[in-house]
PDB file of N, CA, C and O in Angstrom:
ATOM      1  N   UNK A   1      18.950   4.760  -1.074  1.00  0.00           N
ATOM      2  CA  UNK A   1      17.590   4.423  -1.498  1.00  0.00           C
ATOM      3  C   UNK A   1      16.608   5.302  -0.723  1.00  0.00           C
ATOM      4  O   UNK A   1      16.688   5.694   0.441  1.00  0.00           O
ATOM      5  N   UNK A   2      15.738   5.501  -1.566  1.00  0.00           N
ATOM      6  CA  UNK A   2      14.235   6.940  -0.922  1.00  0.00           C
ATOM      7  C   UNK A   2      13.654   5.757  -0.020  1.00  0.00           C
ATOM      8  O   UNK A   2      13.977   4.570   0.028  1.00  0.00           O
ATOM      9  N   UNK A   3      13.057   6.205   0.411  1.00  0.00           N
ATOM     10  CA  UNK A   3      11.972   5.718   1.381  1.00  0.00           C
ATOM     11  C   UNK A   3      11.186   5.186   0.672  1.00  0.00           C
ATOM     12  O   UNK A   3      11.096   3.963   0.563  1.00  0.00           O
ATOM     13  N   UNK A   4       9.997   6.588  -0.345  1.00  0.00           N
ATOM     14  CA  UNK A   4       9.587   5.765  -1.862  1.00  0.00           C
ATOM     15  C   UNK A   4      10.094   4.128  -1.937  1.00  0.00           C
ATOM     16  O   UNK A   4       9.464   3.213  -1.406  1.00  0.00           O
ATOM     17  N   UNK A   5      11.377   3.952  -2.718  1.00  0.00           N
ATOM     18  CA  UNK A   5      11.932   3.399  -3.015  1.00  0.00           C
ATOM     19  C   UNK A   5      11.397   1.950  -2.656  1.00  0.00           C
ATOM     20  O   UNK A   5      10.780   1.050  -3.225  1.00  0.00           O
ATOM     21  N   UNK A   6      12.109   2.265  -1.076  1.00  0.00           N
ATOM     22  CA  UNK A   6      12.092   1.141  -0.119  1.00  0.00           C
ATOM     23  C   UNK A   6      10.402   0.908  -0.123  1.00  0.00           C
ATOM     24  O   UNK A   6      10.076  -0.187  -0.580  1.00  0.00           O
ATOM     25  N   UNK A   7       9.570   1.559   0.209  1.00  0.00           N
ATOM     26  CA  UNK A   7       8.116   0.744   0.700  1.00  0.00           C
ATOM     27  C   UNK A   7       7.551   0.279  -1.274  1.00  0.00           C
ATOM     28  O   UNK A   7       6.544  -0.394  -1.492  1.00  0.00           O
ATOM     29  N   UNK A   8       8.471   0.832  -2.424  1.00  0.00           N
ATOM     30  CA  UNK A   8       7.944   0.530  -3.449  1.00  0.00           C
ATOM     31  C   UNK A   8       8.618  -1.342  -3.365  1.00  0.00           C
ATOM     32  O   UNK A   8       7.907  -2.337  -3.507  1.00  0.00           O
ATOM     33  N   UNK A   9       9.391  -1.343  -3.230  1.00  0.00           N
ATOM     34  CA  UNK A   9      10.197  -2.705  -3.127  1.00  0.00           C
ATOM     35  C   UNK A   9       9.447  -3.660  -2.344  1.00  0.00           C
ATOM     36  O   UNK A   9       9.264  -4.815  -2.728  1.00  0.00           O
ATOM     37  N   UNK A  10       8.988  -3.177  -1.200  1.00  0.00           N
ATOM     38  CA  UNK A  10       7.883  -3.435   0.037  1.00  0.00           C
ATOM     39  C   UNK A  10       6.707  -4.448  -1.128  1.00  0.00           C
ATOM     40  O   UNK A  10       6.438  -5.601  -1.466  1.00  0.00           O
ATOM     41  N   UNK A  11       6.475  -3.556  -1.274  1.00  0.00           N
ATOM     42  CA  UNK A  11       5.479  -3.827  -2.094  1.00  0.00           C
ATOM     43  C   UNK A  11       5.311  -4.418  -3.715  1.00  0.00           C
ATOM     44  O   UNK A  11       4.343  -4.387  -4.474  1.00  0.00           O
ATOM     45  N   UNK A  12       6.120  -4.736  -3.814  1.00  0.00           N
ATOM     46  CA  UNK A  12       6.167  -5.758  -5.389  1.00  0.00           C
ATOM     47  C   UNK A  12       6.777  -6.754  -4.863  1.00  0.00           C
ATOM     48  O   UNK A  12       7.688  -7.260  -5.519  1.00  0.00           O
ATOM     49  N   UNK A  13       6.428  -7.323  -3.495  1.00  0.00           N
ATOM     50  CA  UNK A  13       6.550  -8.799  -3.002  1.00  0.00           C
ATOM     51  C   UNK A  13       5.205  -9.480  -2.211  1.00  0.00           C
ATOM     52  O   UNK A  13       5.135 -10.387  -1.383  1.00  0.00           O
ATOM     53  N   UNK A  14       3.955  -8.446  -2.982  1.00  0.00           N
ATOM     54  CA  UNK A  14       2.448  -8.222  -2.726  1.00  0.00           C
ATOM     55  C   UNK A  14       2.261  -8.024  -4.164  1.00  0.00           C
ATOM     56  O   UNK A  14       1.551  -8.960  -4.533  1.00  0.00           O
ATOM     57  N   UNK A  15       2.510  -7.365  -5.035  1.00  0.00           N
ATOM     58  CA  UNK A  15       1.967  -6.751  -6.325  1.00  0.00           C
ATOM     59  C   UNK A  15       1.382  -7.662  -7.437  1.00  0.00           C
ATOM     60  O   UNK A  15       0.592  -7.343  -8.325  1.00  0.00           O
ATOM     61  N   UNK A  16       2.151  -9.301  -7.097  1.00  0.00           N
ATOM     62  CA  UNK A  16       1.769  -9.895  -8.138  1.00  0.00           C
ATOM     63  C   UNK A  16       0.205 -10.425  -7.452  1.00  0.00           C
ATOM     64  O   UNK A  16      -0.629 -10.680  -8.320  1.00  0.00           O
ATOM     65  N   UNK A  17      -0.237 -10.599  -6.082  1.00  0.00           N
ATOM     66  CA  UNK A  17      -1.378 -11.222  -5.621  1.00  0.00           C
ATOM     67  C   UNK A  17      -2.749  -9.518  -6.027  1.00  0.00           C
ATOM     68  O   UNK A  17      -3.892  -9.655  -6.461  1.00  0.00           O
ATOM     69  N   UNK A  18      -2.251  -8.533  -5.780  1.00  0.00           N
ATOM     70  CA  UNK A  18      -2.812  -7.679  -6.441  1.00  0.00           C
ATOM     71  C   UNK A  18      -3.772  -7.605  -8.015  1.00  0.00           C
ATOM     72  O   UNK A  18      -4.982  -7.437  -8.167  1.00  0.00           O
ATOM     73  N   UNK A  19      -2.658  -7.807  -9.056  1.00  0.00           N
ATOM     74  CA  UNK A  19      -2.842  -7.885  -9.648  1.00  0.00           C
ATOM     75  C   UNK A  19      -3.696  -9.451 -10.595  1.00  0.00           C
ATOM     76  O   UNK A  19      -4.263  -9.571 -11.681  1.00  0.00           O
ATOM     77  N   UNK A  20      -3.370 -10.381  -9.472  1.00  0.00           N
ATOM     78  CA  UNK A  20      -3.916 -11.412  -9.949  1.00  0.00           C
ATOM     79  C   UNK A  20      -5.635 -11.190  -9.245  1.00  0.00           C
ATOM     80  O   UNK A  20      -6.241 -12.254  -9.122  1.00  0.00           O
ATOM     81  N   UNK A  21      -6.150 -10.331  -8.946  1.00  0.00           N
ATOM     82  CA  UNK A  21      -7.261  -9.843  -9.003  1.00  0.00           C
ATOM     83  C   UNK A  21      -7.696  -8.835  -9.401  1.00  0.00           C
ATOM     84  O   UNK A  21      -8.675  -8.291  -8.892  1.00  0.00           O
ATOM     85  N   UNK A  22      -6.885  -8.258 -10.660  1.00  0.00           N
ATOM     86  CA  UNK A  22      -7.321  -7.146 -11.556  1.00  0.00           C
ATOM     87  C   UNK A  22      -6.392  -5.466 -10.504  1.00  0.00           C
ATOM     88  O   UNK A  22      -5.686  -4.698 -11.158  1.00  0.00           O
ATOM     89  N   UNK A  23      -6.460  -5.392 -10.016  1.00  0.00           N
ATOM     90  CA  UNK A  23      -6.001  -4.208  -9.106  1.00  0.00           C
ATOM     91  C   UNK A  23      -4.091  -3.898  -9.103  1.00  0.00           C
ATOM     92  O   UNK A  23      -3.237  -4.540  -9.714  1.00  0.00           O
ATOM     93  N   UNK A  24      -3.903  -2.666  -8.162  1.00  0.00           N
ATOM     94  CA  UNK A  24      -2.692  -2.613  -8.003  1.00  0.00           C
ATOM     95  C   UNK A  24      -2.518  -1.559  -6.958  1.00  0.00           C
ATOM     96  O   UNK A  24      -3.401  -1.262  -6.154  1.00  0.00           O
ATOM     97  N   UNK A  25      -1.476  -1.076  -7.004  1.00  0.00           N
ATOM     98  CA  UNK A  25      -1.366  -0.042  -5.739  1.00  0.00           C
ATOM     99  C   UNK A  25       0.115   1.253  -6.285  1.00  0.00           C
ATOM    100  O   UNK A  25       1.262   0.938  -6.603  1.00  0.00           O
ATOM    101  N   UNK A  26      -0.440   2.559  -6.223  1.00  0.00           N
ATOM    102  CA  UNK A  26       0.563   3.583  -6.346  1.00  0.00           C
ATOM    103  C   UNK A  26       1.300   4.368  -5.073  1.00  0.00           C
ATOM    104  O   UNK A  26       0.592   4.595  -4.092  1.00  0.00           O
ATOM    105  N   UNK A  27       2.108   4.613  -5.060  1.00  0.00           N
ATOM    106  CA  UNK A  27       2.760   4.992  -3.676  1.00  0.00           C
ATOM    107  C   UNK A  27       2.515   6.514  -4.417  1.00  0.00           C
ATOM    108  O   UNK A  27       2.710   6.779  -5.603  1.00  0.00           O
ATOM    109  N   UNK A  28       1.881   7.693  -3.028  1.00  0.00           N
ATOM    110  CA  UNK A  28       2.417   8.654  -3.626  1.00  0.00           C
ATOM    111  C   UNK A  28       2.915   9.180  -2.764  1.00  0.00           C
ATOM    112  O   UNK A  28       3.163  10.294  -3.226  1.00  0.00           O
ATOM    113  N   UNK A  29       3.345   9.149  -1.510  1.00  0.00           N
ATOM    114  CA  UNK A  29       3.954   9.905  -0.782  1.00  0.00           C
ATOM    115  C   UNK A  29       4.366   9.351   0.222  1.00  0.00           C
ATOM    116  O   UNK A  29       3.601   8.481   0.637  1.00  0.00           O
ATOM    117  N   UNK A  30       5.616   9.554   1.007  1.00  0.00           N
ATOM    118  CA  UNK A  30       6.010   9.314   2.429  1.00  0.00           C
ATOM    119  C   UNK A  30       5.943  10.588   3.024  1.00  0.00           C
ATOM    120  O   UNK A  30       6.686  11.528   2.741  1.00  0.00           O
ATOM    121  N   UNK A  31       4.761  10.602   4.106  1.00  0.00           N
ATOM    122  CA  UNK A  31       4.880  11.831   5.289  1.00  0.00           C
ATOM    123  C   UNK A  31       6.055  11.822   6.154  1.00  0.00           C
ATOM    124  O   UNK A  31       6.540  10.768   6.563  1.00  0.00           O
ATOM    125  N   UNK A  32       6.561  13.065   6.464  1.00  0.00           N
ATOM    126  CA  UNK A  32       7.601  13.498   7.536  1.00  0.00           C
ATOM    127  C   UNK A  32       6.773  12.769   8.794  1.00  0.00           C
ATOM    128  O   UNK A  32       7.570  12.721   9.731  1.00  0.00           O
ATOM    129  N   UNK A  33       5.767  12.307   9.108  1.00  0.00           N
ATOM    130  CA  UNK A  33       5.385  11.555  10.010  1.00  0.00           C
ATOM    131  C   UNK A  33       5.196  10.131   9.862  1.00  0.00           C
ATOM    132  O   UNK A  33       4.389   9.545  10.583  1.00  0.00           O
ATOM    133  N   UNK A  34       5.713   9.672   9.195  1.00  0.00           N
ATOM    134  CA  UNK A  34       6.145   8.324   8.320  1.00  0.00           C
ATOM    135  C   UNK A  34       5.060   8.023   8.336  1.00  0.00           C
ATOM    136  O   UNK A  34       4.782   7.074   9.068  1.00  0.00           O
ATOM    137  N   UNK A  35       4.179   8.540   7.712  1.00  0.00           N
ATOM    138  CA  UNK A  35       2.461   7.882   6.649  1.00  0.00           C
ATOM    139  C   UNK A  35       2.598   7.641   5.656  1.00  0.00           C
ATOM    140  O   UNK A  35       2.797   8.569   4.873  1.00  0.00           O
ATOM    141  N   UNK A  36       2.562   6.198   5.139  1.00  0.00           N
ATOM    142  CA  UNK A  36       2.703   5.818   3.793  1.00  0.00           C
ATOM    143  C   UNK A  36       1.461   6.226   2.976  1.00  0.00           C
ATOM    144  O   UNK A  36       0.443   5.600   3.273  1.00  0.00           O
ATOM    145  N   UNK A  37       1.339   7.196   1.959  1.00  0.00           N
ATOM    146  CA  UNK A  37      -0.135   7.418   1.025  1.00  0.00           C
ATOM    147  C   UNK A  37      -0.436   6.598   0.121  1.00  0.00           C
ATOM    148  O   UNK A  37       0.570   5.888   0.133  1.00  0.00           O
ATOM    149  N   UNK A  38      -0.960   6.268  -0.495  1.00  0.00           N
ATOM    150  CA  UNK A  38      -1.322   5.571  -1.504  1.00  0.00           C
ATOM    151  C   UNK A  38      -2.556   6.075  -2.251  1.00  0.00           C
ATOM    152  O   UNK A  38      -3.482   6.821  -1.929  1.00  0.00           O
ATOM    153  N   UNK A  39      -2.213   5.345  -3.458  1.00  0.00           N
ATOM    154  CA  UNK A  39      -3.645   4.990  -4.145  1.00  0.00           C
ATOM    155  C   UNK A  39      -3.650   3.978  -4.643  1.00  0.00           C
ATOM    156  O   UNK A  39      -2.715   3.548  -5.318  1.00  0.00           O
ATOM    157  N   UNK A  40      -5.036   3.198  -4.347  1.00  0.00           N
ATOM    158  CA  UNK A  40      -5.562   1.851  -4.956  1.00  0.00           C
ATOM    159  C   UNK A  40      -5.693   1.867  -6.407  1.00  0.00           C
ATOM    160  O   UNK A  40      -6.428   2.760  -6.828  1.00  0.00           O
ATOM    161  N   UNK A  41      -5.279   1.269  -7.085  1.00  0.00           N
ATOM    162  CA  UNK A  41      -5.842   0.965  -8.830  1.00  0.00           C
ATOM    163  C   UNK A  41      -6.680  -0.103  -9.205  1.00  0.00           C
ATOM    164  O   UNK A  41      -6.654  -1.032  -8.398  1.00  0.00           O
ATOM    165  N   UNK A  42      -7.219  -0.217  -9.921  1.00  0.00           N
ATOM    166  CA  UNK A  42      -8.002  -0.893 -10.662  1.00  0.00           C
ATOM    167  C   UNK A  42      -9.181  -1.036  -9.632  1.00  0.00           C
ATOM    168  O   UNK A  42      -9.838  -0.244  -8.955  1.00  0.00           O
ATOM    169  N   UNK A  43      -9.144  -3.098  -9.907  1.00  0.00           N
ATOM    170  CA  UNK A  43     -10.348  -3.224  -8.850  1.00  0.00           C
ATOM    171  C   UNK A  43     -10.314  -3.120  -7.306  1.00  0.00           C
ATOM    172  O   UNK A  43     -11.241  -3.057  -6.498  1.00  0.00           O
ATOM    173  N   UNK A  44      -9.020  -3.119  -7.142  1.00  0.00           N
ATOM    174  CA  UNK A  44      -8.724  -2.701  -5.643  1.00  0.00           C
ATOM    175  C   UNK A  44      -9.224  -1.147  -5.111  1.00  0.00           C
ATOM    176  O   UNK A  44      -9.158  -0.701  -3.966  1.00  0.00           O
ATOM    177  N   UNK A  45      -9.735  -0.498  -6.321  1.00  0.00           N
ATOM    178  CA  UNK A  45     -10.512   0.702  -5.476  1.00  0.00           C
ATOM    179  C   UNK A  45     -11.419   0.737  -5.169  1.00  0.00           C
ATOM    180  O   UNK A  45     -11.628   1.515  -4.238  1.00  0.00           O
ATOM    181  N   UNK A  46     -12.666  -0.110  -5.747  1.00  0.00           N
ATOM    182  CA  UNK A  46     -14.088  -0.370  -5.217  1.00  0.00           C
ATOM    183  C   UNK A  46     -14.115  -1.681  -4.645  1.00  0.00           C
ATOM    184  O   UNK A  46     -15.203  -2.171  -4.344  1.00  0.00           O
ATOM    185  N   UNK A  47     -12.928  -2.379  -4.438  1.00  0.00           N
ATOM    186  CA  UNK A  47     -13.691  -3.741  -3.812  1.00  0.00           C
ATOM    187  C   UNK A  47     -13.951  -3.747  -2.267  1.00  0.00           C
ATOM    188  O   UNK A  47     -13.218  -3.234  -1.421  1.00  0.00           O
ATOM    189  N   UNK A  48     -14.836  -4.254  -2.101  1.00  0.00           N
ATOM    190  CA  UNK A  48     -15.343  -4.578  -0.506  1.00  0.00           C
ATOM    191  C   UNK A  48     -14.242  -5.017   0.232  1.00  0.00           C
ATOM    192  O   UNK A  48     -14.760  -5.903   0.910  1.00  0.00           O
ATOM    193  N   UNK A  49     -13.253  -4.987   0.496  1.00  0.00           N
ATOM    194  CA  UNK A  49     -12.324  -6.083   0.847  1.00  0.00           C
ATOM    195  C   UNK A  49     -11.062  -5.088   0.736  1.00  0.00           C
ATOM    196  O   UNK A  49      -9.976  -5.409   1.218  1.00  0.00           O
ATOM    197  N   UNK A  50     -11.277  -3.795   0.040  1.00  0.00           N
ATOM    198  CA  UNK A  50      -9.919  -3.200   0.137  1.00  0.00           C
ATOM    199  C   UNK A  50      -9.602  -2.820   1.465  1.00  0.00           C
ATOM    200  O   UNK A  50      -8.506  -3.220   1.860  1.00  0.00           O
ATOM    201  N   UNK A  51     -10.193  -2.237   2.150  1.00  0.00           N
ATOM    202  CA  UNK A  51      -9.468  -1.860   3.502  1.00  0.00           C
ATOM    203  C   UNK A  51      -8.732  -3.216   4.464  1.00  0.00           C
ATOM    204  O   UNK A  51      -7.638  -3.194   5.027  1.00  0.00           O
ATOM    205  N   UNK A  52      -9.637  -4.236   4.424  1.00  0.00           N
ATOM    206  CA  UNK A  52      -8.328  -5.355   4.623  1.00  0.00           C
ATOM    207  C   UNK A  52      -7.474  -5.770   4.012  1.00  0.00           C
ATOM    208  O   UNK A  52      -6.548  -6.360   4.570  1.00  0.00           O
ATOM    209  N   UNK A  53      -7.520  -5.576   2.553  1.00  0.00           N
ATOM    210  CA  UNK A  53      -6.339  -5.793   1.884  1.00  0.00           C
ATOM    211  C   UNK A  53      -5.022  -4.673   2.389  1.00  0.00           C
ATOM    212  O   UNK A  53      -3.853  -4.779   2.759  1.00  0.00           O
ATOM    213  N   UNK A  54      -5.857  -3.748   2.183  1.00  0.00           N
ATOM    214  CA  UNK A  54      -4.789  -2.395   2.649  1.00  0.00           C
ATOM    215  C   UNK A  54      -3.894  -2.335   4.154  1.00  0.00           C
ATOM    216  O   UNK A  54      -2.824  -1.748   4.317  1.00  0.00           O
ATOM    217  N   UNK A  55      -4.562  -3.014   5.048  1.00  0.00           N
ATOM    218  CA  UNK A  55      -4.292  -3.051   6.693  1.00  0.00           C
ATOM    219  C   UNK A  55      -3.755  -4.929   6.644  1.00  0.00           C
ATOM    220  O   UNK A  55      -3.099  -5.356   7.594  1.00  0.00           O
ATOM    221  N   UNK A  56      -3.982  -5.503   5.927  1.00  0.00           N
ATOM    222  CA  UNK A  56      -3.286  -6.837   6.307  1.00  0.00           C
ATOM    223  C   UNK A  56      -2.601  -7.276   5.546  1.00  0.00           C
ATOM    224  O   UNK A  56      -2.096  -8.355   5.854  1.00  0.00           O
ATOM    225  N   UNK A  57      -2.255  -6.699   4.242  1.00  0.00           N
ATOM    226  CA  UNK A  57      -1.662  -7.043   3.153  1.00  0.00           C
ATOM    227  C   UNK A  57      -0.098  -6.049   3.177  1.00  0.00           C
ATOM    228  O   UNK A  57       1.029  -6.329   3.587  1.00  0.00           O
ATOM    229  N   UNK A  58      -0.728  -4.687   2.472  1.00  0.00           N
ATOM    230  CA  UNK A  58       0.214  -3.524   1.938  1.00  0.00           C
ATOM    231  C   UNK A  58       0.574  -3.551   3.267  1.00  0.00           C
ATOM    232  O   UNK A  58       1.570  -4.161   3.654  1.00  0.00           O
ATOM    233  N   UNK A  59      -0.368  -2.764   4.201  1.00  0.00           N
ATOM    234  CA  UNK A  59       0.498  -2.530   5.392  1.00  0.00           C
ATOM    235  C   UNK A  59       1.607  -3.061   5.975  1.00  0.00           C
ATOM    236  O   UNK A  59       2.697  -2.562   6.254  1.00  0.00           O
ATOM    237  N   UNK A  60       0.915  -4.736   6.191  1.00  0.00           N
ATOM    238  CA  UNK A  60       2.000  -5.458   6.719  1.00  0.00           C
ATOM    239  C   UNK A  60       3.050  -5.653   5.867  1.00  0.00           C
ATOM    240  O   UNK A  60       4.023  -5.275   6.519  1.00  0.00           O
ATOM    241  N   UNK A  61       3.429  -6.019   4.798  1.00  0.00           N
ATOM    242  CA  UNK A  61       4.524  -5.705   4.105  1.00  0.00           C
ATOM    243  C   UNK A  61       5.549  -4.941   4.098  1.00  0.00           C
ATOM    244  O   UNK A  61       6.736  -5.193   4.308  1.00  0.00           O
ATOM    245  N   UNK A  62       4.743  -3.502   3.714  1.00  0.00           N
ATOM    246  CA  UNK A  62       5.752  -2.306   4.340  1.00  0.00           C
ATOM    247  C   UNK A  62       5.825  -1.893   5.507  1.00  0.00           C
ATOM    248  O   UNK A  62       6.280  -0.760   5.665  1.00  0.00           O
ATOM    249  N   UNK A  63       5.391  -2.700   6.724  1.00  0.00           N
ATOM    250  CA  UNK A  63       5.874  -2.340   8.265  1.00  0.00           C
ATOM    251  C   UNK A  63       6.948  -3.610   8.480  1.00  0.00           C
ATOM    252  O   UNK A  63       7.608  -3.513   9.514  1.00  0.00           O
ATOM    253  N   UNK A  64       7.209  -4.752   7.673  1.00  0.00           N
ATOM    254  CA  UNK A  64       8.011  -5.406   7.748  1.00  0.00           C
ATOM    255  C   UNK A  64       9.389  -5.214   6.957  1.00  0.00           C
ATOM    256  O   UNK A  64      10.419  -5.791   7.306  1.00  0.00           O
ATOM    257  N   UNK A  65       9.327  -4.483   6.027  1.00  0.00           N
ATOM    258  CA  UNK A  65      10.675  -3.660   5.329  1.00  0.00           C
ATOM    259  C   UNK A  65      11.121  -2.503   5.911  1.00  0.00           C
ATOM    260  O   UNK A  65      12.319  -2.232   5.992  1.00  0.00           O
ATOM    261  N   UNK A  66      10.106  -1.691   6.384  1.00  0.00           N
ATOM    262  CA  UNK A  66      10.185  -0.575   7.137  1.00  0.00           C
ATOM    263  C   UNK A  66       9.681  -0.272   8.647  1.00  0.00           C
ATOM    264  O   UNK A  66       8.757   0.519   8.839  1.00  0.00           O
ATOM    265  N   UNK A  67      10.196  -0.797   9.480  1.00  0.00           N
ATOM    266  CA  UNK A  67       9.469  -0.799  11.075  1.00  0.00           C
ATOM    267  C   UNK A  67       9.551   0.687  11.317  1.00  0.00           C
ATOM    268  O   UNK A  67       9.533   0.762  12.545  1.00  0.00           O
ATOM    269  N   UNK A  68       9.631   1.903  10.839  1.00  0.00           N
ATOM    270  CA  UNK A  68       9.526   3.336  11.494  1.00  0.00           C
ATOM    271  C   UNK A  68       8.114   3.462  10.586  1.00  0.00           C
ATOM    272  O   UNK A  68       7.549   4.554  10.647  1.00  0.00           O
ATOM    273  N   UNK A  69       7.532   2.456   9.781  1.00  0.00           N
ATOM    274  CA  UNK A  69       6.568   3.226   9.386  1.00  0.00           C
ATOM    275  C   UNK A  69       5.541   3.352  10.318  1.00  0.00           C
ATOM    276  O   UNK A  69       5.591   2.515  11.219  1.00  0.00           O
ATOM    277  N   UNK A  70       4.474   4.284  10.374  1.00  0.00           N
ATOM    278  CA  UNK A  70       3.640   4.494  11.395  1.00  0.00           C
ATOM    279  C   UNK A  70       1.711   3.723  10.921  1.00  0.00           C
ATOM    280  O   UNK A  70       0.873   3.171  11.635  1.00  0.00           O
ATOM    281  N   UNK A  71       1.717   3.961   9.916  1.00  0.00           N
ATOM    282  CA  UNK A  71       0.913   3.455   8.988  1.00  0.00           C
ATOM    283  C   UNK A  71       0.457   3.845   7.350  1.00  0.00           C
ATOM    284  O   UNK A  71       0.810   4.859   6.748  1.00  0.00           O
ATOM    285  N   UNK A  72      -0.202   3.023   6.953  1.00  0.00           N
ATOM    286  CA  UNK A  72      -0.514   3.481   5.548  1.00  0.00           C
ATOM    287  C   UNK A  72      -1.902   3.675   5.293  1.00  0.00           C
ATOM    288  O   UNK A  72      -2.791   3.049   5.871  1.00  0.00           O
ATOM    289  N   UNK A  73      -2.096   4.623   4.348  1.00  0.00           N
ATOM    290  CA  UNK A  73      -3.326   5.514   4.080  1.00  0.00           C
ATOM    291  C   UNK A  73      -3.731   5.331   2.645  1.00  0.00           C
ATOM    292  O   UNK A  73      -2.905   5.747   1.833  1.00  0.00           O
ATOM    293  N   UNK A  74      -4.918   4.752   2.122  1.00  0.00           N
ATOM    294  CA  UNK A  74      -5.162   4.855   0.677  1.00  0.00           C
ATOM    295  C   UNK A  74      -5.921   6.382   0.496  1.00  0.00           C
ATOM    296  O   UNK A  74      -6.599   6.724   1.465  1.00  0.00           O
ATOM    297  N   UNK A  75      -5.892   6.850  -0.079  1.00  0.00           N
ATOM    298  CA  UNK A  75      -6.515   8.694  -0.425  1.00  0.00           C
ATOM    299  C   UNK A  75      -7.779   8.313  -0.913  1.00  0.00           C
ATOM    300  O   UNK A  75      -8.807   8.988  -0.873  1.00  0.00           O
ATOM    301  N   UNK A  76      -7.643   7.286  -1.335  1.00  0.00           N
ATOM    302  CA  UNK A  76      -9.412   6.742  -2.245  1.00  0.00           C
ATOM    303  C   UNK A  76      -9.900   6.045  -1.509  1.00  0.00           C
ATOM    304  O   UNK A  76     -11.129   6.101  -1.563  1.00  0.00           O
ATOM    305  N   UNK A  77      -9.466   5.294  -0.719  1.00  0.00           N
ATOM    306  CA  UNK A  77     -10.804   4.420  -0.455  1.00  0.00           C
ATOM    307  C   UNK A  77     -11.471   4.198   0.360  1.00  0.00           C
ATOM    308  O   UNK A  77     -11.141   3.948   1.519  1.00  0.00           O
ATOM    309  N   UNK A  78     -12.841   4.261  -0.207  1.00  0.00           N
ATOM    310  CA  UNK A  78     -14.383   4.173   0.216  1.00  0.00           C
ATOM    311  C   UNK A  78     -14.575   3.585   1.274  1.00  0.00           C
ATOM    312  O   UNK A  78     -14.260   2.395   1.274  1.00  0.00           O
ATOM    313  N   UNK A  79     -15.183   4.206   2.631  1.00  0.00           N
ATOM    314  CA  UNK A  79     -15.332   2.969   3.091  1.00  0.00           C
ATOM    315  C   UNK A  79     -16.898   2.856   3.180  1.00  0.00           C
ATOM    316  O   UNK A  79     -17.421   1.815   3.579  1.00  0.00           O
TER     317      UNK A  79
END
């Protein structure tokens, strides 16, 4: 299993609370410095509230499937 893989799995045990507020989340990359990338979808890209969603939600998820991750990065979002 990719790494991908694994933080995608990570994360569709979060995806349905996502989406039950219109939003979602795309993995696009694992860094050789284990930085998870992302991008936010829907309303999770302008909402006020994404960067804690992103740091207490996604994050923690995939640092609990994956403890080498170092952290995760949305490419979009605003702060």
């Amino acid at each position: 299993m990719t790494a991908i893989e694994k933080v995608e799995l990570a994360i569709d045990s979060i995806r349905p609370y996502l989406k039950a507020d219109g939003g979602d989340i795309k993995v696009l990359e694992v860094t050789e410095d284990q930085v998870v990338k992302v991008e936010l979808l829907g309303s999770c890209g302008d909402c006020p509230m994404s960067s804690m969603t992103l740091k207490a939600g996604v994050e923690d998820a995939i640092k609990k499937a994956m403890p080498e991750i170092n952290r995760v990065e949305a490419v979009n979002l605003v702060s």
